[in-house]
C-alpha positions in Angstrom: 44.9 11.2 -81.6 46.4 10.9 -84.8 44.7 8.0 -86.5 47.0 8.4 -89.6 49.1 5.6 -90.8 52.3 5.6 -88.5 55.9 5.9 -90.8 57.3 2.6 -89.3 54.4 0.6 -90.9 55.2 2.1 -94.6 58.1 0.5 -94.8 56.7 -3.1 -94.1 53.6 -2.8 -96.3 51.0 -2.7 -93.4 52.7 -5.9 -91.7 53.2 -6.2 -87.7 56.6 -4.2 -87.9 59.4 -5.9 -85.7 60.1 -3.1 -83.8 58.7 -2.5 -80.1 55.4 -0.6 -80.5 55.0 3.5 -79.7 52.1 4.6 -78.5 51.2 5.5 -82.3 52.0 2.3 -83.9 49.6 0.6 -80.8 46.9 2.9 -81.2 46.9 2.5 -85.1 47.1 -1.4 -84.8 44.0 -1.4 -82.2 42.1 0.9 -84.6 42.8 -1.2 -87.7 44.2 -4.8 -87.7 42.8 -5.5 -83.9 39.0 -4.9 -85.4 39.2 -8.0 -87.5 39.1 -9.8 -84.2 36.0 -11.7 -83.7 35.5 -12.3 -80.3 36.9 -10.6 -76.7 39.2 -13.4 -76.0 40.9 -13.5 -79.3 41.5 -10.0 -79.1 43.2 -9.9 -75.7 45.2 -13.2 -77.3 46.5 -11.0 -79.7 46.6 -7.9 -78.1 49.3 -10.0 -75.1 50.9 -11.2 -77.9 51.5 -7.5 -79.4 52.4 -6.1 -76.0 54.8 -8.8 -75.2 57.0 -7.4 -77.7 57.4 -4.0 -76.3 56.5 -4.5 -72.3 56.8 -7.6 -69.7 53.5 -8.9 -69.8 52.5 -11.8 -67.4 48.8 -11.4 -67.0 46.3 -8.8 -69.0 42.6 -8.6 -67.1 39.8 -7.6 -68.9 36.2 -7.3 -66.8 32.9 -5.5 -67.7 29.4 -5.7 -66.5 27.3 -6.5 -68.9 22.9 -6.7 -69.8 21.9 -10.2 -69.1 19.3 -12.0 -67.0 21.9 -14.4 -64.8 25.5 -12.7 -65.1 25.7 -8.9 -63.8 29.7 -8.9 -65.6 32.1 -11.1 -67.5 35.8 -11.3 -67.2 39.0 -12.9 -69.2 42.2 -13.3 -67.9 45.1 -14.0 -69.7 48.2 -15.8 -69.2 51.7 -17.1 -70.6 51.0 -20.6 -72.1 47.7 -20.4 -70.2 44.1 -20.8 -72.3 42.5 -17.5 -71.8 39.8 -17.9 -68.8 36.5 -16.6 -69.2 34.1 -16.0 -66.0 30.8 -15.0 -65.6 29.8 -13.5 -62.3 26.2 -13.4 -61.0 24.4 -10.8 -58.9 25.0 -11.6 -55.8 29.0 -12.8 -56.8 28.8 -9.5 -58.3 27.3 -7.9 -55.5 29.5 -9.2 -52.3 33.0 -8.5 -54.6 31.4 -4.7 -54.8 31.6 -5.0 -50.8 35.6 -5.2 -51.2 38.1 -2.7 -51.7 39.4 -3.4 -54.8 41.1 -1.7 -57.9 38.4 -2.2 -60.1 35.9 -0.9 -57.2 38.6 2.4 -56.7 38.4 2.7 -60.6 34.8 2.7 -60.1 34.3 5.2 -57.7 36.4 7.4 -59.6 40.1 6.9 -59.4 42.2 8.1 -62.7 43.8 4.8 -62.3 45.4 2.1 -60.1 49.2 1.1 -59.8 50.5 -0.6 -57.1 54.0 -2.2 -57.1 54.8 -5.8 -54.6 57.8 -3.5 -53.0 55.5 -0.8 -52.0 52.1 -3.3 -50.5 48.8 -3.7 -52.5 47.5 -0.8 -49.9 44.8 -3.1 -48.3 43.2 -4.6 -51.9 43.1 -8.6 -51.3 43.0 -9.1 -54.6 46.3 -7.5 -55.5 47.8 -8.9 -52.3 47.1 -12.1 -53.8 48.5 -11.3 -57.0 51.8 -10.2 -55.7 51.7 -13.3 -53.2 52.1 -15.5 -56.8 54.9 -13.7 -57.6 53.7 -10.5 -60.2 56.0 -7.0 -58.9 53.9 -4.3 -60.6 50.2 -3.8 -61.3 48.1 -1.2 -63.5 44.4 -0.7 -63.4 42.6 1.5 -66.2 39.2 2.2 -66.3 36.7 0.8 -69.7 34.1 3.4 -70.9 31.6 2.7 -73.2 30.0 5.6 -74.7 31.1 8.0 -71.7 29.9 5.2 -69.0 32.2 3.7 -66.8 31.6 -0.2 -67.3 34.8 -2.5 -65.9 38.7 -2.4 -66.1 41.5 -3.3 -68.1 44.5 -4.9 -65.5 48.0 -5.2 -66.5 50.7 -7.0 -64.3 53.9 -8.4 -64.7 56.6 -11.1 -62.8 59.9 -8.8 -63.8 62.4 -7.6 -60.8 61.8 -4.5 -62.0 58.3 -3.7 -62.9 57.0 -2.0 -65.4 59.5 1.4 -66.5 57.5 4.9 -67.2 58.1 3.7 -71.0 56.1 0.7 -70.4 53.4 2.5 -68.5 53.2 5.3 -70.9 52.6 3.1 -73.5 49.5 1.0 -72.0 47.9 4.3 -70.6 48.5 5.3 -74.3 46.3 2.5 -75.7 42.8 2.9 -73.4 41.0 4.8 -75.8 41.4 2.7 -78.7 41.8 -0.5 -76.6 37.9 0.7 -75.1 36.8 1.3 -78.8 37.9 -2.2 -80.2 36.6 -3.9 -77.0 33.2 -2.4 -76.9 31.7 -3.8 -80.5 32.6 -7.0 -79.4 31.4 -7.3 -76.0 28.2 -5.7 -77.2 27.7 -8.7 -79.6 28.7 -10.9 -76.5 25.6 -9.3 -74.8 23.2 -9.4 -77.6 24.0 -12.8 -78.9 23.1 -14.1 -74.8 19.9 -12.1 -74.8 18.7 -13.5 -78.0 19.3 -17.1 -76.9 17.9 -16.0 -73.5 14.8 -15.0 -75.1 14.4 -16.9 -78.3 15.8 -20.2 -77.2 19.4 -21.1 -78.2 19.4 -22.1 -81.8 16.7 -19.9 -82.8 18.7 -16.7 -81.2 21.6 -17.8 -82.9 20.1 -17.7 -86.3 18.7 -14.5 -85.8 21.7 -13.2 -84.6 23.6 -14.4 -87.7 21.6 -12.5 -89.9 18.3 -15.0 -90.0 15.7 -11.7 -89.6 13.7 -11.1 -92.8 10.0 -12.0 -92.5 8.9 -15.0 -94.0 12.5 -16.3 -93.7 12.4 -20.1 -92.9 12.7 -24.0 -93.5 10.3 -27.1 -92.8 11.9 -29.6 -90.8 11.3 -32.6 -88.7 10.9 -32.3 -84.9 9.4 -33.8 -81.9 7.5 -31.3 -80.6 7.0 -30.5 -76.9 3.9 -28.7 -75.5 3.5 -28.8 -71.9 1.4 -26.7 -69.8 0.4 -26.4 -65.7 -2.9 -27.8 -64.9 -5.6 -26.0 -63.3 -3.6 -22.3 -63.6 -6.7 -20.5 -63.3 -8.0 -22.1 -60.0 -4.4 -21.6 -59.2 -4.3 -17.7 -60.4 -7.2 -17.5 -57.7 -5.7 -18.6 -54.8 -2.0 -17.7 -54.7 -0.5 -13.9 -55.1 0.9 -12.8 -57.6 4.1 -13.0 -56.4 3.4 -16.6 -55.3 2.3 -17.8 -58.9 5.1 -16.1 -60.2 7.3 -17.8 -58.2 5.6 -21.2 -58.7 5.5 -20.6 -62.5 9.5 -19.8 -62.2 9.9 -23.1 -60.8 8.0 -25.2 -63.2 9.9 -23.3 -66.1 13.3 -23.5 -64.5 13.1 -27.5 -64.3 11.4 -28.2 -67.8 13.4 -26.1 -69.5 16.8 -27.7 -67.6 15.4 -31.4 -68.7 14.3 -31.0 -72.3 18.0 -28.5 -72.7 19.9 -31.7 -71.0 18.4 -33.8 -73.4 19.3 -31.5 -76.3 16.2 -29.9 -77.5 15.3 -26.0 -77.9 12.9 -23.9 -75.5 11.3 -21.8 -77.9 8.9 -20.1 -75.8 6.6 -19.5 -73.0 3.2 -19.3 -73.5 1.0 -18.1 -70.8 1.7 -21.0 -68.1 2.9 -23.1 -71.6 5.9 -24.4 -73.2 6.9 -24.9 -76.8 9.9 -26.9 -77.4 11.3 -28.6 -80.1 13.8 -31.8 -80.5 15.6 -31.7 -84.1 17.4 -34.1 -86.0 17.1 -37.6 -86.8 13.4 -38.8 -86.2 14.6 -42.0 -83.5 16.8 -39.8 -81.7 14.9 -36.8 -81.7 11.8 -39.1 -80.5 13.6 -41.1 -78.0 15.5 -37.4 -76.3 12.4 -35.7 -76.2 10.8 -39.0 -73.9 14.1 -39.3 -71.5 12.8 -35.4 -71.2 9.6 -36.0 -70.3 10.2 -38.8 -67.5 12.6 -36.6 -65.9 10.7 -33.9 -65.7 7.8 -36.3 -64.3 10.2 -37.1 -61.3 12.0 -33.7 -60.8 8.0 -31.9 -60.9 6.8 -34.8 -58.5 9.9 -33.6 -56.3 8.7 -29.9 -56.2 5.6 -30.9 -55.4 6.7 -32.6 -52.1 8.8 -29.8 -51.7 6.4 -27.2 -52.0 3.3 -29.6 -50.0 6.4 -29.8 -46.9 6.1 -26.1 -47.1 2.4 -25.7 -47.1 2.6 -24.4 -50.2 -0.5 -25.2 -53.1 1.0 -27.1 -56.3 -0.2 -28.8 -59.3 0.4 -31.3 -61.8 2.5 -30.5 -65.4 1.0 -32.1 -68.1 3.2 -32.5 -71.6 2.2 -33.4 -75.6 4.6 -34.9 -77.5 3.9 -35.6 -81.5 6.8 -36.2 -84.3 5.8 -34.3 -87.4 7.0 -31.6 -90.2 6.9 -28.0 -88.7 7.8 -24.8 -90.2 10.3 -23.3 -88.2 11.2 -19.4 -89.2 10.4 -15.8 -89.2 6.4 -15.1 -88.6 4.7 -11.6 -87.5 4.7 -8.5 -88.4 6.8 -6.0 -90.0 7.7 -4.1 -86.2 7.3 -7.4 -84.4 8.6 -11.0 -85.5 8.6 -14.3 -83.5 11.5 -16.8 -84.5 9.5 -20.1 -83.9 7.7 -23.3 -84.8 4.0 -23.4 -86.8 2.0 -26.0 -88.3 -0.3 -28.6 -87.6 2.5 -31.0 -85.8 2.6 -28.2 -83.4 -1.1 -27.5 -83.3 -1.6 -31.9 -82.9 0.8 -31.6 -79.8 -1.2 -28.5 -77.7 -4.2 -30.5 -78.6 -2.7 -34.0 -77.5 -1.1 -32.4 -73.8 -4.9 -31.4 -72.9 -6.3 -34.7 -73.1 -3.9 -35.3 -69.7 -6.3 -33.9 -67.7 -9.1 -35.7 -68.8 -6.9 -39.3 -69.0 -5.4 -38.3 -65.9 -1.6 -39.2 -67.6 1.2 -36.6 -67.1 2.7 -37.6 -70.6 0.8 -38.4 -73.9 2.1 -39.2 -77.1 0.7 -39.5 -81.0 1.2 -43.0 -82.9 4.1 -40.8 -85.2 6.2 -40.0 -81.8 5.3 -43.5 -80.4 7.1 -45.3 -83.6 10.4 -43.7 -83.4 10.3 -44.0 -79.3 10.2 -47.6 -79.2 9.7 -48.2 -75.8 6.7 -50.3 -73.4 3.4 -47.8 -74.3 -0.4 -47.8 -73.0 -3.0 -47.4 -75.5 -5.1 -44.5 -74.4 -7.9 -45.0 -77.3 -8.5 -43.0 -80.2 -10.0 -39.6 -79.4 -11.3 -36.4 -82.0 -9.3 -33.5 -81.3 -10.3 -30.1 -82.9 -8.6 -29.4 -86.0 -7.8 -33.3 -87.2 -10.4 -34.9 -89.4 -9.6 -38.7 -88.4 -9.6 -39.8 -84.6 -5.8 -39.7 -83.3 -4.4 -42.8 -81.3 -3.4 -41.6 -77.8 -0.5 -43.5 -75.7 0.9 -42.7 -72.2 4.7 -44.3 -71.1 3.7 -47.7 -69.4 4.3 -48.9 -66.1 7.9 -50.0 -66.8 8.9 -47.2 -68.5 7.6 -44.8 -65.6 10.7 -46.7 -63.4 13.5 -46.2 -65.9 16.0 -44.6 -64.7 16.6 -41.1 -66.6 19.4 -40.9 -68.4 21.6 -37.6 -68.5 
């Protein structure tokens, strides 16, 4: 491939010439202007828009499995005067289209490539059936590699009475190479930017992955800090399998992390059978999401529990500390291993207030700092020496009225 400026561009000063593309000019635009594009869908924007001048483009695919803990590939489709359509597929969505015939499962197995035209029949593929049923005459299917490995499909179809001529198809079998190249960077940063969030909780893995990496790197903020933690996990490690407590701690995970993310604070990470979370912004609002977050998860983990008793199945109770306070919320570890997360004694005050719950026998605890910006109907639970604090903390649990407010989503 000749990656040397083409002639037609010299004469309009690196501009979009007006001029239908040649396989050059395309494969030089891909390589060059197409890299500024930051994201998969506004690459395939522009990429239509390019091809539209040379080809009849109705519809450009683009699908590739991916690394990520709930979605085994993402797709985009594109369409005229359409927004761009993004879908993630799951395993076992994943998993039962693999089961079809299909182009992208021909391209998969092997196949050089896939063109089928309406006039000719979609040779038994459903999904191309379909496609020609809303009124598209030709389709092209070209395999994606990344580094050697084959990893999705690139589709092209189009609505004109004719289809697509050997000029047209010549040109888009031109582009794969540099189309694969200027597709991969970005749908690698697609992959790492959901892992990070995945593991490091949402805000925190977007700040790393916007550069926020150097140790010590950090700022002190406000928060309402979450600690919550399952009672009596050690009786519990003693009489379920491993599989079983895995399964149980999954479930306790899944729900608090789904009521304190509804309620707009960040799950920064599992600890043991623990949870850190934190609630940022202004104090009142911070205070009062990170409470509408603990009562739901009170009545979603009293529903597993009859859930899991129906079954025969051993549960327990959750308990959660909640304290307002300044924590330092950055880059700790070591050189070869860092932690983006919370540290500080607001943090330290809220592990120490979520295990008096046991002892109180309250699900949800709160400081006198949290309780002030959550106004709301609280029950004095005394003052009580924790380790670490010098002065006696006042405990309070929600009241009786709050514990039948309806959570608000």
């Amino acid at each position: 491939m000749d990656l040397r400026r083409p002639a037609q561009y010299e004469d309009h000063r690196g501009s979009m010439p007006p001029l239908p593309d040649t396989p050059e000019t395309l494969q030089y635009w891909l390589l060059t202007n197409a890299r500024t594009c930051g994201t998969v869908p506004q690459l395939l924007e522009a990429l239509a828009a390019r091809l539209r001048r040379s080809i009849p483009l109705h519809r450009l695919f683009c699908g590739t499995i991916v690394l990520h803990p709930q979605a085994a590939a993402w797709a985009w489709i594109w369409l005229p005067e359409s927004p761009l359509r993004t879908l993630a597929f799951s395993f076992d969505e994943f998993q039962r289209l693999g089961q079809n015939d299909s182009p992208v499962r021909r391209l998969e197995r092997g196949a050089n490539e896939v063109r089928r035209t309406a006039a000719k029949g979609a040779d038994g593929m459903l999904d191309v059936e379909e496609i020609f049923a809303s009124g598209f005459t030709d389709f092209l299917a070209l395999s994606i590699h990344f580094r050697g490995e084959w990893v999705g499909a690139f589709t092209f179809a189009t609505h004109h009475p004719e289809g697509f001529t050997p000029d047209h198809l010549a040109l888009l079998r031109s582009a794969t190479y540099a189309l694969e190249a200027a597709v991969e960077p970005l749908a690698q940063d697609l992959v790492t930017s959901a892992l990070l969030q995945t593991y490091l909780g949402r805000d925190a893995g977007e700040r790393v992955f916007q550069g926020d990496v150097q140790r010590g790197d950090g700022e002190m903020l406000r928060a309402a800090v979450w600690m919550s933690d399952v009672r009596r996990f050690t009786w519990l490690s003693t009489h379920l399998a491993p599989a079983e407590l895995r399964e149980l701690l999954n479930q306790v995970f899944e729900t608090t992390v789904e009521v304190v993310e509804a309620n707009g604070g960040q799950v920064l990470k599992f600890i043991g059978d623990g949870l850190l979370a934190v609630f940022l912004g202004d104090g009142d609002l911070a205070c009062a999401s990170a409470l509408r977050a603990a009562l739901d998860q009170r009545l979603r983990i009293e529903q597993l529990r009859v859930d899991r008793e129906a079954k025969g199945l051993l549960f327990t109770d959750v308990g959660v500390g909640l304290h307002y306070g300044d924590v330092n919320y950055g880059n700790i570890g070591a050189p070869g291993r860092l932690d983006f997360t919370v540290i500080g004694s607001a943090v330290n005050l809220a592990a120490r207030i979520e295990g008096l719950c046991s002892s109180l026998g309250q699900s949800v605890l709160a400081s006198a700092a949290f309780k002030a910006r959550a106004p709301a109907d609280w029950e004095h639970c005394g003052d009580h020496r924790l380790k670490g604090v010098d002065e006696p903390v006042q405990i309070y649990a929600p009241g009786p009225w709050l514990n039948r407010l309806p959570v608000q989503r």
